[in-house]
LORO-765931 format. One record per residue (C-alpha): residue number from 0; x, y, z. Coordinates in Angstrom, 1 decimal, always signed. Last residue first. Layout:
N
(atom NUM; (X; Y; Z))
...
***
This chain:
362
(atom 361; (-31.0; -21.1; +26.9))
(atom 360; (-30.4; -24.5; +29.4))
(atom 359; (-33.2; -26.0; +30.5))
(atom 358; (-33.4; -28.9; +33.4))
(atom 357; (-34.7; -32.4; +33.6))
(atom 356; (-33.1; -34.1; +36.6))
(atom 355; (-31.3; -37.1; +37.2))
(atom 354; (-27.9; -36.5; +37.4))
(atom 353; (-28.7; -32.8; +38.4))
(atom 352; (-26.6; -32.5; +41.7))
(atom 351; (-27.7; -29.7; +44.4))
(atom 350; (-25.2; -26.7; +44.8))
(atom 349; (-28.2; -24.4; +44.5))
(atom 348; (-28.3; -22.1; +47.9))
(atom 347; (-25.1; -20.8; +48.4))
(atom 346; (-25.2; -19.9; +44.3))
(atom 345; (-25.4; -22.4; +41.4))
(atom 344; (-27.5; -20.5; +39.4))
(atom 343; (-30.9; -20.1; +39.2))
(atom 342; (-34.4; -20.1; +37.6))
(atom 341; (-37.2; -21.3; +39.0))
(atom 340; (-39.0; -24.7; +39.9))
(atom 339; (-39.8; -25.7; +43.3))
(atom 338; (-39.2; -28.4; +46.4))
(atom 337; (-38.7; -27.3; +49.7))
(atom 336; (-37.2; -29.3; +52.9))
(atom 335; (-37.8; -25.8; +55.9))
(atom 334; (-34.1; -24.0; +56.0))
(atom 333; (-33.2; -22.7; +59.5))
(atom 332; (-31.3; -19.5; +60.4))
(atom 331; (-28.1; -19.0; +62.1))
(atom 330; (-27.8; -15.3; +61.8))
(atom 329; (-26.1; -12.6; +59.1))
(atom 328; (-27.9; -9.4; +58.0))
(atom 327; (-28.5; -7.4; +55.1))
(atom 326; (-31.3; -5.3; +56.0))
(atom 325; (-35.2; -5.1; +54.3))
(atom 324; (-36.4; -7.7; +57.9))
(atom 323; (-34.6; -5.9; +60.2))
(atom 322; (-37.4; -4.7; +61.7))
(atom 321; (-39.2; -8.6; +62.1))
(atom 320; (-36.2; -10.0; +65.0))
(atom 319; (-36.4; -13.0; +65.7))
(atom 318; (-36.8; -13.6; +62.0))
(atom 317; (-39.2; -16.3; +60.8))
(atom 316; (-39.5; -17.7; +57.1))
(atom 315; (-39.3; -15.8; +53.9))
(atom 314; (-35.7; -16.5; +53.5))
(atom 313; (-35.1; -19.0; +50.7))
(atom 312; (-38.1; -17.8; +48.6))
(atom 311; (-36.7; -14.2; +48.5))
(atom 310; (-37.3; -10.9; +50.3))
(atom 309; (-35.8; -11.8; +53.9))
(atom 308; (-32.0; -10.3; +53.0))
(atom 307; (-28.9; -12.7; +53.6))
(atom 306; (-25.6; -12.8; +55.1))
(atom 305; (-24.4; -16.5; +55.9))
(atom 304; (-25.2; -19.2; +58.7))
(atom 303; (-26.5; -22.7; +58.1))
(atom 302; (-29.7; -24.5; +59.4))
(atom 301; (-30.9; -27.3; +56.5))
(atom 300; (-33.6; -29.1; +55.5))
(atom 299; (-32.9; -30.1; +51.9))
(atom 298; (-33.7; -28.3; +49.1))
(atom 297; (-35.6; -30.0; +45.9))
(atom 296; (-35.1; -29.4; +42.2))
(atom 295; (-37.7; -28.5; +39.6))
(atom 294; (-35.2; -26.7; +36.5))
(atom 293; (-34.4; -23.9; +35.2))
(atom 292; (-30.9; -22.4; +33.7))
(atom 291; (-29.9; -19.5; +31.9))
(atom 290; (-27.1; -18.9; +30.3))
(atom 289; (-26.4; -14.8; +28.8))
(atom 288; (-22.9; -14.4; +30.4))
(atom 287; (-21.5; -18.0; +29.5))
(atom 286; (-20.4; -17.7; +26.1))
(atom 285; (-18.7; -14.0; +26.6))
(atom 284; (-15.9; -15.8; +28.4))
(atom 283; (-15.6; -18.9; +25.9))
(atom 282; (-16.1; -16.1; +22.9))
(atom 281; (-13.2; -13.8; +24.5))
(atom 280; (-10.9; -16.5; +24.8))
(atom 279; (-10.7; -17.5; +21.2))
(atom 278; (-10.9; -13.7; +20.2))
(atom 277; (-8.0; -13.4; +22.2))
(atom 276; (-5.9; -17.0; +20.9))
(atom 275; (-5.3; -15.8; +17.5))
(atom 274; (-3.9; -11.9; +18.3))
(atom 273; (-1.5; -13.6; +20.8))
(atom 272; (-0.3; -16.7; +18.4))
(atom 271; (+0.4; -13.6; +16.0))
(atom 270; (+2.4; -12.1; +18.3))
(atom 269; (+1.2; -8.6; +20.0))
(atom 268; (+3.4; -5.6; +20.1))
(atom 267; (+4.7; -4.6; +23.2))
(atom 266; (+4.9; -1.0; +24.5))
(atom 265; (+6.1; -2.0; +27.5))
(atom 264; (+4.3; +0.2; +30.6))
(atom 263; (+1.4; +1.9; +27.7))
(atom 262; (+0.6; -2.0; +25.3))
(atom 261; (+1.3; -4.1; +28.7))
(atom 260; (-1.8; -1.9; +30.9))
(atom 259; (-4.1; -2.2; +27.8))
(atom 258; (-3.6; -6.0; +27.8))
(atom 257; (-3.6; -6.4; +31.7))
(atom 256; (-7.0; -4.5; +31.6))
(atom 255; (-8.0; -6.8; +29.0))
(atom 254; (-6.3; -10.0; +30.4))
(atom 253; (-9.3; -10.3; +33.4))
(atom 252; (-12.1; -10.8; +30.7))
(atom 251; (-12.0; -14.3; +32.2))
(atom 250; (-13.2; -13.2; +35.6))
(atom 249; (-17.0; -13.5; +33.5))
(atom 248; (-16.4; -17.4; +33.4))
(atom 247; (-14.7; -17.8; +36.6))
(atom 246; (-17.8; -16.4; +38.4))
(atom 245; (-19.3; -19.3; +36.2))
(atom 244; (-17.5; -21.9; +37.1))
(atom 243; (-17.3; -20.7; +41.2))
(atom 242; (-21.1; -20.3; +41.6))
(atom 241; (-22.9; -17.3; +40.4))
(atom 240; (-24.7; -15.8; +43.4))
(atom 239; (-22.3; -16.6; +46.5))
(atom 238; (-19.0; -16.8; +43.8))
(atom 237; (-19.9; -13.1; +43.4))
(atom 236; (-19.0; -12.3; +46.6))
(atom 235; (-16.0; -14.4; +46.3))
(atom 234; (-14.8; -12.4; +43.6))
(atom 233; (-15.2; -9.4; +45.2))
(atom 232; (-13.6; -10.1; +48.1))
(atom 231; (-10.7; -11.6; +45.9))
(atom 230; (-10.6; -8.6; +43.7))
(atom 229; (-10.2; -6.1; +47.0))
(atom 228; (-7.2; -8.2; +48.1))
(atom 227; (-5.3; -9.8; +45.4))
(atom 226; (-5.2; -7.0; +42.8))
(atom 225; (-6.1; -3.7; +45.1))
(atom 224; (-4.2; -4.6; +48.3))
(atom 223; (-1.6; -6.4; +46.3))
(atom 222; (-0.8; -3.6; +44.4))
(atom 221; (-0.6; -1.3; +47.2))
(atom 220; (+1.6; -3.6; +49.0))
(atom 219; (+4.0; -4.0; +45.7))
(atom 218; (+4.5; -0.6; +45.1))
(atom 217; (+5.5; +0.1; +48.8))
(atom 216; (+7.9; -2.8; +48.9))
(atom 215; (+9.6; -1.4; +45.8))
(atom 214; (+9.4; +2.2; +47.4))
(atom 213; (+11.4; +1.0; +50.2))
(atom 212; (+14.0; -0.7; +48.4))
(atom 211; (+14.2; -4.3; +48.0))
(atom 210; (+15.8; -6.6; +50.8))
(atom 209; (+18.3; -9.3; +49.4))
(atom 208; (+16.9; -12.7; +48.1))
(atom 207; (+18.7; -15.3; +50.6))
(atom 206; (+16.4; -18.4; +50.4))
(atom 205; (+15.8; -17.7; +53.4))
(atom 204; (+14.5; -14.6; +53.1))
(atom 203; (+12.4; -15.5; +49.9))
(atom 202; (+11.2; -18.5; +52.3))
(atom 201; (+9.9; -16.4; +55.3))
(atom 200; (+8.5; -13.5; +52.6))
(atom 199; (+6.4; -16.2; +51.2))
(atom 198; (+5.0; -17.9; +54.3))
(atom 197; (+4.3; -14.2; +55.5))
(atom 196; (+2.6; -13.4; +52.8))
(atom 195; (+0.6; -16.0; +52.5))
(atom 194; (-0.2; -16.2; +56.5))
(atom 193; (-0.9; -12.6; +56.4))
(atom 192; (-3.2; -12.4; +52.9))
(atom 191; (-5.1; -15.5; +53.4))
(atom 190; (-6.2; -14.3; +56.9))
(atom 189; (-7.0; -10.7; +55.4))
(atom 188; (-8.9; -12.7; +52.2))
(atom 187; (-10.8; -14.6; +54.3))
(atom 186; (-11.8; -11.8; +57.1))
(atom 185; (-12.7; -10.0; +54.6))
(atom 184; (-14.9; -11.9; +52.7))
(atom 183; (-16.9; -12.9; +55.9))
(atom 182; (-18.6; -16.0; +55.9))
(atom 181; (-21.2; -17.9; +52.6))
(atom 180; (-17.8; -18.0; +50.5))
(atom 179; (-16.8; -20.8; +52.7))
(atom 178; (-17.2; -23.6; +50.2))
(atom 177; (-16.2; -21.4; +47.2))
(atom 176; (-12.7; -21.0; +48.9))
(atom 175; (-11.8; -24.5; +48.1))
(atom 174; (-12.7; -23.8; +44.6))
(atom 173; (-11.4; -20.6; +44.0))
(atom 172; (-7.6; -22.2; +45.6))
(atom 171; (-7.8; -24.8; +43.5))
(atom 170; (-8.5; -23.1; +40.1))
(atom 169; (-5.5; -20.7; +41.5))
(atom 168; (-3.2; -24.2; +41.3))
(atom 167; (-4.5; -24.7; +37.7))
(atom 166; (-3.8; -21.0; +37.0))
(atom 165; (-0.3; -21.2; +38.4))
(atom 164; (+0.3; -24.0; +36.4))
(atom 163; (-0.8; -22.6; +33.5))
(atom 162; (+1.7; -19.4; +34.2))
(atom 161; (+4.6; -22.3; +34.3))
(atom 160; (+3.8; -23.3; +31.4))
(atom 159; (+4.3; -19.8; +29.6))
(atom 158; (+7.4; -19.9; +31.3))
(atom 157; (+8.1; -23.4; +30.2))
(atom 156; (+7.2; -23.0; +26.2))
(atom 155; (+6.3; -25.9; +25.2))
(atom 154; (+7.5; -27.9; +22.1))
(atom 153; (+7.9; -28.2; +18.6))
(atom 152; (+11.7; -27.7; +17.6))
(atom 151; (+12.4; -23.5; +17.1))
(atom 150; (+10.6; -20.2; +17.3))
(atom 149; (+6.9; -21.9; +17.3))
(atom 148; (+6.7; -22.5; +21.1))
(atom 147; (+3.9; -23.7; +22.3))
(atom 146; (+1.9; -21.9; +25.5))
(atom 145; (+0.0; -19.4; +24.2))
(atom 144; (-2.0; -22.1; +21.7))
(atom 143; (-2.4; -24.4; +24.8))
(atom 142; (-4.0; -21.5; +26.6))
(atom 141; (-6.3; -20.9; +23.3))
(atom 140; (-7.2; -24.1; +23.5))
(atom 139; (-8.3; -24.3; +26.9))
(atom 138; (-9.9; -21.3; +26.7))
(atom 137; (-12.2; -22.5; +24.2))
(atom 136; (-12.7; -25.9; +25.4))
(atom 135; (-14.0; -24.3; +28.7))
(atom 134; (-16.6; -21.8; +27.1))
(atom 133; (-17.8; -25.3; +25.3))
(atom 132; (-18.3; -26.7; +28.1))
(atom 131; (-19.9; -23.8; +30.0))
(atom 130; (-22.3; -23.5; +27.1))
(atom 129; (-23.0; -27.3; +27.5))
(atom 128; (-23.9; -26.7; +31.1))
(atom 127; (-21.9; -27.4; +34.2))
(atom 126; (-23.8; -28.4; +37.7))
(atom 125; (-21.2; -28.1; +40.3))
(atom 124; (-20.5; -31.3; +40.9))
(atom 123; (-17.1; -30.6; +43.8))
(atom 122; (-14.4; -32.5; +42.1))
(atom 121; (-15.4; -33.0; +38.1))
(atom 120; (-17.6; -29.9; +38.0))
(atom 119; (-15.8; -27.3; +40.3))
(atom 118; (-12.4; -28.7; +38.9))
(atom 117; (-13.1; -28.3; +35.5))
(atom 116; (-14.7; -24.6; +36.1))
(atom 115; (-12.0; -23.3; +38.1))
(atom 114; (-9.2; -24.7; +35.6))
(atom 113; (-11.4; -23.3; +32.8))
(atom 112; (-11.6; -19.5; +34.9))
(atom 111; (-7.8; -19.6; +35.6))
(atom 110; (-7.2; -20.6; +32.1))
(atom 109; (-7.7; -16.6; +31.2))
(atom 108; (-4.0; -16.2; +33.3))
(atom 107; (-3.0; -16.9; +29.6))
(atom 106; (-3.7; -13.7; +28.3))
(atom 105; (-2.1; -11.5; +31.6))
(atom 104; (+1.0; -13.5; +30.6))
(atom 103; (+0.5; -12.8; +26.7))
(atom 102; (+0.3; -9.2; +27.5))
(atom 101; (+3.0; -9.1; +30.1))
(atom 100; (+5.3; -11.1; +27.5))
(atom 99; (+7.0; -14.0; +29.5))
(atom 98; (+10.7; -14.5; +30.6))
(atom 97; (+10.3; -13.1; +34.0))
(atom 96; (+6.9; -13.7; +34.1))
(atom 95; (+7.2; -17.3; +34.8))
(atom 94; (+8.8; -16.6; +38.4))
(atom 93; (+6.1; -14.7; +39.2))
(atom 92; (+3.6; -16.7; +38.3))
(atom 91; (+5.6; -19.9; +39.9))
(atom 90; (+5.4; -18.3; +43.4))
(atom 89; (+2.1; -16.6; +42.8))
(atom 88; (+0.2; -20.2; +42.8))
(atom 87; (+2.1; -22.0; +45.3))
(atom 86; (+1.7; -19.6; +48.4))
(atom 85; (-1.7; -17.3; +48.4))
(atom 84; (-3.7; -19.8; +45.8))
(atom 83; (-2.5; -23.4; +46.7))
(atom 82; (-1.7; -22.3; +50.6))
(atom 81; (-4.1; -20.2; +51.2))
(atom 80; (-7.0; -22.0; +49.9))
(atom 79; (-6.3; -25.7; +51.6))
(atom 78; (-5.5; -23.5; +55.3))
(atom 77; (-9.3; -22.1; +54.2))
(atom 76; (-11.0; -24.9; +53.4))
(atom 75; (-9.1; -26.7; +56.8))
(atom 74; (-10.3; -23.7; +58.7))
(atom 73; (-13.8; -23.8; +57.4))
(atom 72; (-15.0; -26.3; +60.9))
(atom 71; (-13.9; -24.0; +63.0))
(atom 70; (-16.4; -21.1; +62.3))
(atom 69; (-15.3; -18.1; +60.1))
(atom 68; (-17.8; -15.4; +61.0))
(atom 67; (-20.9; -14.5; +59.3))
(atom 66; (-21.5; -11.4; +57.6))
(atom 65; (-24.1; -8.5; +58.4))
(atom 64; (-22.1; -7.6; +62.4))
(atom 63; (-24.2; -5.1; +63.8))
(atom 62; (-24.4; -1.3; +63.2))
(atom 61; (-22.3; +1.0; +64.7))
(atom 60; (-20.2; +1.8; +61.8))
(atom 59; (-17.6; +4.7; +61.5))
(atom 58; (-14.9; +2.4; +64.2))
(atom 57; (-15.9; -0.8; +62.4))
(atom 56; (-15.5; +0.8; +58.8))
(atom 55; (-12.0; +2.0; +59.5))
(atom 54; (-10.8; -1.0; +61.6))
(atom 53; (-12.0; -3.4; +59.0))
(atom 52; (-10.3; -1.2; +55.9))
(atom 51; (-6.9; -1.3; +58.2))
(atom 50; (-7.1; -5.3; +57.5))
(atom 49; (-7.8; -4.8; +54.5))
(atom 48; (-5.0; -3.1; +53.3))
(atom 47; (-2.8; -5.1; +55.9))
(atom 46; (-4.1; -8.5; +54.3))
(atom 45; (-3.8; -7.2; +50.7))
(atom 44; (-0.3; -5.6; +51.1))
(atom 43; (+0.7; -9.1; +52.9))
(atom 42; (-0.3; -10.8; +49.2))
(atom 41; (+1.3; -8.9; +46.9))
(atom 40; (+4.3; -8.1; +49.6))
(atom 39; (+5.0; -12.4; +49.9))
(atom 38; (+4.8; -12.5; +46.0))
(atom 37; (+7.0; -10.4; +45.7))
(atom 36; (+9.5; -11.7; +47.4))
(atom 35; (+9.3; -15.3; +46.3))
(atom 34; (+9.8; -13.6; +42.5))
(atom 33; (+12.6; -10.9; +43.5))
(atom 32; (+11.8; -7.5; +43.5))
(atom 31; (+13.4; -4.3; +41.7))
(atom 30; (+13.3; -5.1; +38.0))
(atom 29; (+10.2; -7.8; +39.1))
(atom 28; (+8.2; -5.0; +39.9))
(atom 27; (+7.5; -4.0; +36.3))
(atom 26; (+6.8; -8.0; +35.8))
(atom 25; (+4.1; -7.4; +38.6))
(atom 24; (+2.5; -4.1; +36.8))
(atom 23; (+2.0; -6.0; +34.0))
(atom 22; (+0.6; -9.1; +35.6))
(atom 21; (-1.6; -7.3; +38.1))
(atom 20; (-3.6; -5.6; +36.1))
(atom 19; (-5.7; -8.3; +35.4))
(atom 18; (-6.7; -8.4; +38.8))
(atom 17; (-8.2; -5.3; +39.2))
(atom 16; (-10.2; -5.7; +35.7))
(atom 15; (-11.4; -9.3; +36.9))
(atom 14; (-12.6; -8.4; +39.9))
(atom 13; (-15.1; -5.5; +38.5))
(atom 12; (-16.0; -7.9; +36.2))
(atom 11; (-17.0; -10.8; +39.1))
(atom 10; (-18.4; -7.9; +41.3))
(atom 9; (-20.5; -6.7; +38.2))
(atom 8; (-21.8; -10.3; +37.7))
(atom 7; (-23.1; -10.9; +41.4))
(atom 6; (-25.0; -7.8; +40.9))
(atom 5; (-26.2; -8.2; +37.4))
(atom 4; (-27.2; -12.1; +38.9))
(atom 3; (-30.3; -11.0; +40.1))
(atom 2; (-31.6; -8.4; +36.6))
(atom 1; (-31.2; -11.7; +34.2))
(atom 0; (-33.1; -13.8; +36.7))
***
């Protein structure tokens, strides 16, 4: 169990680290950018940046297509996606990290992986376990730490607010996504990156922000390919093995790249509300990396489409075609009703509910 979800786990890390460094990098931007502006080169960067990496591997690759293709019926997941993660979301980010700490910004965009995991079990039953409750109350209350402001009268602080609500709206966006994370992660995130970017650069231009320089727009592309388009892919092909709470979980150790990155671009010093809230954070992440979770549950018959290997006990049936049996491939293929007991996560094939079912949680 432990050695499967290494994979999965990786990507989520490996996600985390490129998108951490977004924040710090982004309020660099913001000297040269405007916040609407921005937002729409972040994400058109990561839809031209992969849409060129397509062409490149299609024109080296003979081989066949291994993912599925966006059917008809994940348009409406995917319109929900793009426009609560690629238009609303790093709208108010941006605008937040104007008067926001980079370190404390790239701290706080930790709620993501709560705001993912609330939703996930409250609107779509992901199964949740008391680790992951307790990983969610401690982000939580670090965020809620981040966000008061001690300098004067109790209250909120409205940038820091502001990032929250970015995070609850990016909570949205992995969930809706999480229901087509079986097809292509390319073409996802290149769809989501065009129509985001555009929508975003239509309004900053109406809105009347003047064109950046050339450079600007350059620095902004690249960073969008790397922090909103190659994290996303990975993300969501981790979302296929861990499930979007737990993905969320391990994306959580996104603030130490943006950490490291604030300390050499600002050289800020850390608040004490800062230093209290990261080891908060960093026990609700690291919570959730060693659960397990085992229990007799039944599959449904089912005939869905997603890339897959035929070496586990969801795809040991027939192939039409037996040599491509070791290779990741992509076909409509038919699940048999199964019931069994093994360890798992709630990955494409374990999104069952658990309201009455034993199960063990270590």
């Amino acid at each position: 169990m432990m050695r499967r979800n290494l994979y999965p786990a990786l990507q989520a890390l490996a996600a985390a680290f490129l998108f951490g460094a977004s924040a710090p990098v982004s309020k660099l931007l913001l000297r040269d950018i405007e916040p609407t502006l921005l937002a729409g080169f972040l994400y058109l960067g990561s839809g031209v940046g992969l849409l060129l990496f397509r062409i490149i591997r299609k024109s080296t690759n003979g081989a066949g297509e291994t993912e599925a293709k966006l059917a008809r019926a994940d348009i409406p997941w995917l319109a929900a996606a793009i426009l609560s993660g690629g238009v609303a979301a790093p709208i108010i980010l941006l605008f937040s990290l104007r008067s926001t700490p980079a370190a404390t910004a790239s701290l706080l965009l930790n709620f993501e992986c709560a705001a993912t995991t609330l939703i996930a079990a409250i609107l779509f039953k992901e199964s949740i376990s008391r680790r992951a409750w307790v990983a969610i109350l401690c982000i939580t209350f670090a965020g809620v730490l981040l966000s008061t402001d001690f300098s004067g009268a109790w209250g909120f602080s409205f940038s820091a607010l502001g990032i929250l609500i970015a995070c609850l709206f990016w909570g949205m966006d992995n969930n809706f996504t999480r229901n087509i994370s079986a097809k292509d992660p390319l073409m996802i995130v290149t769809v989501k990156g065009f129509v985001a970017g555009l929508v975003s650069l239509g309004s900053g231009f109406l809105l009347g922000n003047p064109l950046p320089r050339f450079d600007a727009v350059l620095g902004a592309m690249l960073l969008g390919c790397m922090s909103y388009g190659l994290s996303i892919v990975l993300f969501i092909h981790a979302m296929r093995g861990l499930g979007a709470g737990r993905t969320s979980a391990l994306f959580g150790t996104a603030p130490i790249a943006g950490i490291v990155l604030s300390v050499i671009l600002f050289r800020e010093t850390p608040d004490a509300a800062f230093l209290a809230a990261l080891p908060v954070m960093i026990i609700g992440a690291i919570f959730l990396v060693t659960e397990q979770h085992d229990h007799l549950h039944r599959h449904d018959a089912i005939v869905h489409e997603h890339r897959h290997v035929h070496d586990d006990e969801h795809h040991d049936g027939h192939h039409p075609n037996p040599d491509d049996l070791s290779f990741s491939h992509a076909h409509a293929h038919v699940h048999d009703a199964v019931e069994h007991d093994h360890q798992h996560m709630p990955d494409t094939h374990h999104r069952h509910q658990h309201a009455a079912e034993s199960k063990t949680e270590a």
